[in-house]
C-alpha positions in Angstrom: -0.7 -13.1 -25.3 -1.6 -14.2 -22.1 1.9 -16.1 -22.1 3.8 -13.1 -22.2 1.2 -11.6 -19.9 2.3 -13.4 -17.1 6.0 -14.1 -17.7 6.9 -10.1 -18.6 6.9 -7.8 -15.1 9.5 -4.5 -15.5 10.6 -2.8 -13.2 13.6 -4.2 -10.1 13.3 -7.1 -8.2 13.4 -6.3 -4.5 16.4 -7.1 -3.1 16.4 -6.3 0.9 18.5 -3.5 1.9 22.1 -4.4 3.6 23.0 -3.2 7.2 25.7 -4.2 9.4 25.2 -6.5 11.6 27.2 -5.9 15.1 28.6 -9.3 16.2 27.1 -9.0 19.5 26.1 -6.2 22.3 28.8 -4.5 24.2 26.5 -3.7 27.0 26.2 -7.7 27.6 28.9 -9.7 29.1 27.9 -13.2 27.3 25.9 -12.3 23.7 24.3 -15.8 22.2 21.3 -16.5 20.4 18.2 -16.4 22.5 15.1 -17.8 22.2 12.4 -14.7 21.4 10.6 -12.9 24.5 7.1 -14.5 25.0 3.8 -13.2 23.2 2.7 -12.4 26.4 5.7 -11.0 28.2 4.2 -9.2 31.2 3.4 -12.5 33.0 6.8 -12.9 33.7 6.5 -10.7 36.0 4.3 -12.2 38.0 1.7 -9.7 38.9 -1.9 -9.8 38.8 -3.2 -6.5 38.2 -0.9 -5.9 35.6 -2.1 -8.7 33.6 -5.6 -7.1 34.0 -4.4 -3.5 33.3 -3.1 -5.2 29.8 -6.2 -6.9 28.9 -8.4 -4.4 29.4 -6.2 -2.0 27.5 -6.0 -4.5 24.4 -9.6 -4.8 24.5 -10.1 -1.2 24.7 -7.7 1.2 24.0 -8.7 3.8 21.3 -5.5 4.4 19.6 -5.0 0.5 19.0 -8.5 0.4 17.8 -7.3 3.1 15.3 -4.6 0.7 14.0 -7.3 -2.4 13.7 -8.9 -0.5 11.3 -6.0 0.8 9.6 -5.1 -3.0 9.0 -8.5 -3.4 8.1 -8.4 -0.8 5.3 -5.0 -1.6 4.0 -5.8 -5.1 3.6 -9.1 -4.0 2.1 -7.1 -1.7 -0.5 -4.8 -4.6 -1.2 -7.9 -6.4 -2.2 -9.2 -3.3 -4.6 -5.9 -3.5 -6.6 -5.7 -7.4 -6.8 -9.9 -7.0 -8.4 -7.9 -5.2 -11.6 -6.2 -8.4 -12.6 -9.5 -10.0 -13.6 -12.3 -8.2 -16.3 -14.5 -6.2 -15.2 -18.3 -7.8 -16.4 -20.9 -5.6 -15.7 -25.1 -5.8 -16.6 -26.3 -2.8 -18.2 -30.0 -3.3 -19.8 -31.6 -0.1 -21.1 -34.9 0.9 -23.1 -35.1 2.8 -25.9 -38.3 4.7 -27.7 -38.1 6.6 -30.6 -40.7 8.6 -32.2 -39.3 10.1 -35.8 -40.5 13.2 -37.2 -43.3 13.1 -40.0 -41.6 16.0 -41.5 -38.0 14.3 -42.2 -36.5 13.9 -45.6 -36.2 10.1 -46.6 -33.0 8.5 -46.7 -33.9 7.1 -50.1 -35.6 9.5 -51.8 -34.9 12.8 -50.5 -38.6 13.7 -50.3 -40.5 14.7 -46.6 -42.2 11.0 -45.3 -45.4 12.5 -44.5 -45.1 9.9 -41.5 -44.0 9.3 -38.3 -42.4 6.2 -37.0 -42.5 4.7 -33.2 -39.3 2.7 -32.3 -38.7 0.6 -29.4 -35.2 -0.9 -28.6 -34.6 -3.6 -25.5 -31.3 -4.3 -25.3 -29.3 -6.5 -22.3 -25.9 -6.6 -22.7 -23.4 -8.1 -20.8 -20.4 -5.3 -21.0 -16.6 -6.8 -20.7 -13.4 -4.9 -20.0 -9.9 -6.1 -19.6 -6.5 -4.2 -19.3 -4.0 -7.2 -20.3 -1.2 -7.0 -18.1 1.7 -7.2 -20.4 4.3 -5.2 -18.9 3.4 -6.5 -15.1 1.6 -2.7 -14.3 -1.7 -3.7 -12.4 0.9 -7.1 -10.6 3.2 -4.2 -9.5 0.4 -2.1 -7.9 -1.3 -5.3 -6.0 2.1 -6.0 -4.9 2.4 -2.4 -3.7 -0.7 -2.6 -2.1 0.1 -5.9 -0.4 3.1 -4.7 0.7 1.4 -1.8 2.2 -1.1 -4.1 3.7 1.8 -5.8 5.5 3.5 -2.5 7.1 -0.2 -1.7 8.5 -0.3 -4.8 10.2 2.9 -4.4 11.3 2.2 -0.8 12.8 -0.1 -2.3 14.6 1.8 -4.9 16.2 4.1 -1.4 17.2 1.1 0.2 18.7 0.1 -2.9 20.6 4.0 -3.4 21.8 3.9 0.4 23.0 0.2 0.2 24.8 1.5 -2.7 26.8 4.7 -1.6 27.7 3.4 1.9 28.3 0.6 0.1 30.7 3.6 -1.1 32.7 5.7 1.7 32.7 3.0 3.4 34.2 1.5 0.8 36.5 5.0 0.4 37.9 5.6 4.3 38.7 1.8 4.3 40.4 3.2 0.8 42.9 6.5 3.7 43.2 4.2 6.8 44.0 2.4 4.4 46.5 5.6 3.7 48.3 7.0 7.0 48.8 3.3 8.4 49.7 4.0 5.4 52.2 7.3 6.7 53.3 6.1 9.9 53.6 3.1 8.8 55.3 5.2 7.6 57.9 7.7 10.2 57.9 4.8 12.7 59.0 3.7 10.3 61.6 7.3 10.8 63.1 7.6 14.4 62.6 4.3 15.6 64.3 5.3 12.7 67.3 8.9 14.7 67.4 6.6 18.2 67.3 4.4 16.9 70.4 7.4 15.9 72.4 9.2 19.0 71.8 6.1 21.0 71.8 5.9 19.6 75.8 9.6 19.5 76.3 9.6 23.4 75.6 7.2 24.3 78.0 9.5 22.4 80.8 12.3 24.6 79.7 14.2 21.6 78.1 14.7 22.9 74.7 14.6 26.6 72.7 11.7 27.8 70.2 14.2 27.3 67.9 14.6 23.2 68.8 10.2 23.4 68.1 10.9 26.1 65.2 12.9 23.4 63.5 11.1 20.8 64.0 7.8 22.6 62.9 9.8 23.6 59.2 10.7 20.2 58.3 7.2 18.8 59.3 5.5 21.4 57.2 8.3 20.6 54.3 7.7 16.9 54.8 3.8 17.6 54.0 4.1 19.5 51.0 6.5 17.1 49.6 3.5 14.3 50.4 1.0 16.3 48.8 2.8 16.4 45.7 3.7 12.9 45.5 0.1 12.2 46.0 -0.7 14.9 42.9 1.7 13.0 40.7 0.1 9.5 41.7 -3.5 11.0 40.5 -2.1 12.7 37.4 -0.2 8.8 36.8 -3.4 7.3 37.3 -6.0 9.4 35.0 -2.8 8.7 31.4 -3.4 4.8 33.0 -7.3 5.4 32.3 -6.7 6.7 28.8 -4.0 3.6 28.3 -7.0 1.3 29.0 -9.9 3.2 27.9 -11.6 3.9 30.3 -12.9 7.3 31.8 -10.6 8.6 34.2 -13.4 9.9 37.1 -14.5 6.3 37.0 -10.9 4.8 36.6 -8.4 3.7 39.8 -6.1 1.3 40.9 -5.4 0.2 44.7 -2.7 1.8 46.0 0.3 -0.9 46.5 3.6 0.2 47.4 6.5 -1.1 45.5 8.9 -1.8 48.0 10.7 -4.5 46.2 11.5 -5.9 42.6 13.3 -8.4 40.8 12.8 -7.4 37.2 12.8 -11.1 35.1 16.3 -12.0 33.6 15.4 -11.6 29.6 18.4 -12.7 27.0 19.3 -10.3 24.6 20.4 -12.7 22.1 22.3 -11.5 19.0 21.9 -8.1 17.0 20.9 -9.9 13.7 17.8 -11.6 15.8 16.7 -8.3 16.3 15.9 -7.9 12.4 13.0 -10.8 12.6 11.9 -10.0 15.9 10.5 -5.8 15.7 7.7 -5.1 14.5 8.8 -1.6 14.0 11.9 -3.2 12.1 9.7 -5.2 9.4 7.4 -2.1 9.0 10.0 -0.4 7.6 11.0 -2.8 5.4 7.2 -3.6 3.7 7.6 -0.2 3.0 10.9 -0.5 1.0 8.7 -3.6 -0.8 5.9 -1.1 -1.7 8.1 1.4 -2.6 10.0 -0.9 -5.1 6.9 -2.2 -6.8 5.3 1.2 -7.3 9.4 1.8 -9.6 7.5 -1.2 -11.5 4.3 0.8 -12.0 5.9 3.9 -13.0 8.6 1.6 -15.3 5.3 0.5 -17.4 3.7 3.5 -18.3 6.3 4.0 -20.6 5.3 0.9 -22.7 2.0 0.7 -24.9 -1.0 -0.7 -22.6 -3.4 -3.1 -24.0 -7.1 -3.4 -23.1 -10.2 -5.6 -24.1 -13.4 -4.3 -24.4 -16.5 -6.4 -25.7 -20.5 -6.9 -24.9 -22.9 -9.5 -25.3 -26.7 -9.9 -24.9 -30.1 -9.5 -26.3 -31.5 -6.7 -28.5 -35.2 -6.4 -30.1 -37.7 -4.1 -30.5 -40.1 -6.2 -29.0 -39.7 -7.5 -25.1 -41.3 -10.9 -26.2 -39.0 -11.7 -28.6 -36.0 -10.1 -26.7 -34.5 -13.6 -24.9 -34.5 -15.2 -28.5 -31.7 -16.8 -30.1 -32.2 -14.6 -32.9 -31.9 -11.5 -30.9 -28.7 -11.6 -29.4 -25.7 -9.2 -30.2 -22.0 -9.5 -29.5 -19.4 -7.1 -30.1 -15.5 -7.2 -28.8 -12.8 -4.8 -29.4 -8.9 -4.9 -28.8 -7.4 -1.8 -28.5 -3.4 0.0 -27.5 -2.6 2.9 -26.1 1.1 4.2 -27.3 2.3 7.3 -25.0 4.2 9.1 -27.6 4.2 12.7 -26.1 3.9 13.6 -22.3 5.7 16.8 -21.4 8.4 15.1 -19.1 5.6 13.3 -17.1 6.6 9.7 -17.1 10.1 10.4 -16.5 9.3 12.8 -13.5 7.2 10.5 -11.9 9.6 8.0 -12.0 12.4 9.7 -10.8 10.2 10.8 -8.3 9.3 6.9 -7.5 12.9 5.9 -7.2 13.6 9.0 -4.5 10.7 7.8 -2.2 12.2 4.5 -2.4 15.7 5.7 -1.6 13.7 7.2 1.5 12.4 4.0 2.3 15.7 2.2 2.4 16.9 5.3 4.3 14.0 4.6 7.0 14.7 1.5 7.0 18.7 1.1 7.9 17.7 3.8 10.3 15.0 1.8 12.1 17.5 -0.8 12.3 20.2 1.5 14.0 17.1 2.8 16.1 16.8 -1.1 17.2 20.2 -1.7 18.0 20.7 1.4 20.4 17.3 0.7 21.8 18.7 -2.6 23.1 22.2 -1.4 24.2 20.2 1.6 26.4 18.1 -0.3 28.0 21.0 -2.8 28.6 23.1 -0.2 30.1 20.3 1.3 32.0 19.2 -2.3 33.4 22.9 -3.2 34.9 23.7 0.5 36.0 19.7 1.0 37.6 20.2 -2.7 39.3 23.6 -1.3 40.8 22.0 1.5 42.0 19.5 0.1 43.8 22.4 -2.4 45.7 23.9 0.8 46.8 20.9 2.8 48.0 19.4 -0.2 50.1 23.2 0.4 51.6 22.4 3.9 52.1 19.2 3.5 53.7 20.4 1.1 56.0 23.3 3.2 57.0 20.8 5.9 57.0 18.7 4.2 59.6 21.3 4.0 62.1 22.5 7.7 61.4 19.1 8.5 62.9 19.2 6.2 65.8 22.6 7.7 67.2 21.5 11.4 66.5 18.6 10.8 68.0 19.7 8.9 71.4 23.2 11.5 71.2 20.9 14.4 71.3 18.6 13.1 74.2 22.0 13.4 75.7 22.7 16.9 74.7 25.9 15.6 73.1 24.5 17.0 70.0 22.7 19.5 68.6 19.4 19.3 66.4 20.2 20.1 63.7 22.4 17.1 63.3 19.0 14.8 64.1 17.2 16.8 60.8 20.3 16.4 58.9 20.2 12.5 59.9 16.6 12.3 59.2 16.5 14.0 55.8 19.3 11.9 54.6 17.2 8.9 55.8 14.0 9.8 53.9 16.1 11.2 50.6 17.7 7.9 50.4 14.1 5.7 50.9 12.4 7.9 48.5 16.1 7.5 46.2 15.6 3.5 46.5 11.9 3.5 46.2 12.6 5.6 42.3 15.6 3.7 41.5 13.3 0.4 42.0 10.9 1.8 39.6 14.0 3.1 37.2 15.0 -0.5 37.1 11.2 -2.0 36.3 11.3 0.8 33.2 14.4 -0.1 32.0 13.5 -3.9 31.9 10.1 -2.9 30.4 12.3 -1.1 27.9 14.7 -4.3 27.2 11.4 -6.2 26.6 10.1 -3.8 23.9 13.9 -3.2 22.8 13.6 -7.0 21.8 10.7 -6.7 20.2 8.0 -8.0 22.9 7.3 -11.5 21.7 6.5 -10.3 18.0 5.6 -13.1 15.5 5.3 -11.9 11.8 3.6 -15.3 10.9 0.8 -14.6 13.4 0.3 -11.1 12.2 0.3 -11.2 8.3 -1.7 -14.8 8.5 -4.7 -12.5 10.4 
């Protein structure tokens, strides 16, 4: 029996689910195998405080405290089903007294006994019970649960992945706030200076209310637009507390402006790389492993399931002689259980096991397709964002010396002023435009990063 116990498991072998595997990326010139991004990506970029901002929300963010235990409950459930492939022994000593009735009818004669009787019974047994495994029922469910186990871990490795990259996503538009509060800053500065000169100049009778009234508008303008990029920094700054766990009245982070960037060059490599290397990826397919085995487990109950139960111990009626060799008992008892009848059940169940692994398999060629565009957006977004910027520190520049020549023109009276607001709009609409398309760009290599798969090892997960 236990021959066939462990050579007999029903139910389909898992085979892993085909999906196309794209050649290479079309958003990338040169596509080559890569080597995988490093477990601890955000030093490439060099920056202090966002190494800091990391650790403290590994160590402390809630939501990837909710996935440890997850892990930790999974792998503990995984353990609860592998328990059922060995008997279950149990110690279950009990005392028995017995005081008949003097008014019974004898078993012998028929006639009342005239006397009571007082019975004790100590009894110790040791109780055994076994489900054999024939048809591979209880393997199926551990490997279920195992399976299962696996995907948590790997949930975890997603929520981890996000909590980072969401860290720098975040630290990065707080260093992009700072530098257009900084532009802005000095933007005012200019504005009130060109309100004081005017301010005097009008008085003299050098320029109209209007000239002042101008000015005044796009001061006030300027002001408002300051105050709100200082509301977003705040707002930025109290999700970065939650990120990293801490309270946001007691949370901040020093204000420094993001004035340049040179996001780290990360290969691609090739789409099929991309199968070993997200977490999000191998998630899905645990799944399609537990979903598989649990077709074994519903496969079995169709066949007759076999058990073993026995006991053995120590019986007497007195507790002095109860360890004795001539008090001991033993009993054991094979027994089967043949489903013959079930209304439907077994079959519905099963058919309802093999939909929710065609799900699974669905999930999971999506999750791959999910991967693949993931890559190719932040690809496209990386090349296009890094053109951008080329062309707006153009802009600016050519901005700049728009302002200079309205500016000394208009001293002149050659021009009017409105063409020196025009000028100096365009100059602070194309800062601000560089100082967000510099933070675009630190986002979309952020998003190549976890794209990739963010220096996810399986081995180091499933060995914890």
């Amino acid at each position: 029996m236990s021959v066939i116990a462990a050579g007999c498991m029903v139910g389909p072998t898992y085979v892993q689910p085909s999906v196309e595997e794209p050649s290479h990326f079309k958003s990338q010139a040169v596509s080559e195998a890569g080597p995988p991004v490093p477990a601890e990506w955000w030093r490439l970029y060099g920056d202090d405080d966002l190494d800091q901002l990391i650790a403290t929300a590994h160590a402390s963010n809630q939501t990837l405290r909710q996935a440890v235990a997850r892990v930790d409950e999974a792998r503990a459930l995984a353990r609860v089903a592998g328990s059922f492939l060995y008997p279950t022994i149990s110690l279950d000593p009990n005392f028995t007294h017995l005081r008949t009735s003097a008014n019974r009818a004898s078993t012998i004669t028929g006639q009342r006994v005239g006397k009571g009787v007082n019975v004790n019974d100590w009894l110790i047994p040791f109780d055994l019970t076994y489900e054999i495994d024939v048809w591979g029922r209880v393997r199926r469910s551990f490997e279920s649960a195992r399976a299962q186990a696996a995907a948590s871990a790997d949930d975890m490795a997603v929520v981890a992945l996000t909590v980072a990259t969401d860290v720098a996503t975040f630290y990065y538009a707080l260093r992009s706030l700072d530098a257009q509060d900084q532009i802005l800053t000095d933007t005012v500065a200019s504005y009130r200076e060109q309100v004081r000169i005017l301010s005097v100049q009008l008085k003299t009778g050098l320029v109209s209310p209007i000239v002042l009234n101008q000015a005044q508008a796009q001061l006030q303008a300027t002001l408002a637009q300051q105050r709100d990029v200082q509301r977003a920094r705040a707002d930025m700054e109290h999700a970065l507390a939650i990120l990293c766990g801490r309270p946001a009245p007691s949370f901040a982070v020093v204000s420094n402006p993001l004035h340049e960037a040179s996001p780290p060059a990360v290969p691609p490599g090739l789409p099929a790389q991309l199968l070993v290397r997200r977490p999000d990826v191998a998630e899905a397919g645990e799944n399609v492993v537990a979903a598989n085995a649990q077709i074994g487990v519903a496969t079995a109950e169709f066949y007759p399931r076999f058990s073993l139960t026995g006991a053995a111990g120590f019986e007497s009626a007195d507790v002095s002689s109860l360890f004795r060799w001539q008090s001991r008992v033993a009993t054991i008892g094979p027994s089967i259980s043949i489903p013959i009848f079930e209304g439907g059940r077994l079959w519905a169940n099963l058919d309802a096991t093999e939909a929710r692994y065609r799900q699974a398999v669905a999930a999971y060629v999506n999750q791959v397709l999910i991967a693949y565009a993931d890559v190719e957006d932040a690809l496209t977004d990386l090349h296009a964002l890094s053109d951008e910027v080329g062309f707006l520190r153009e802009a600016v520049g050519a901005s700049r010396n728009y302002v200079r020549l309205a500016m000394a023109q208009f001293k002149f009276g050659l021009v009017d002023y409105l063409i020196v607001i025009d000028a100096e709009r365009t100059f602070l609409a194309n800062q601000l435009s560089l100082a967000q398309a510099i933070n675009l760009q630190m986002g979309a290599s952020i998003r190549l990063i976890k794209a990739l798969g963010g220096g996810w090892n399986s081995a180091q997960v499933h060995g914890g």
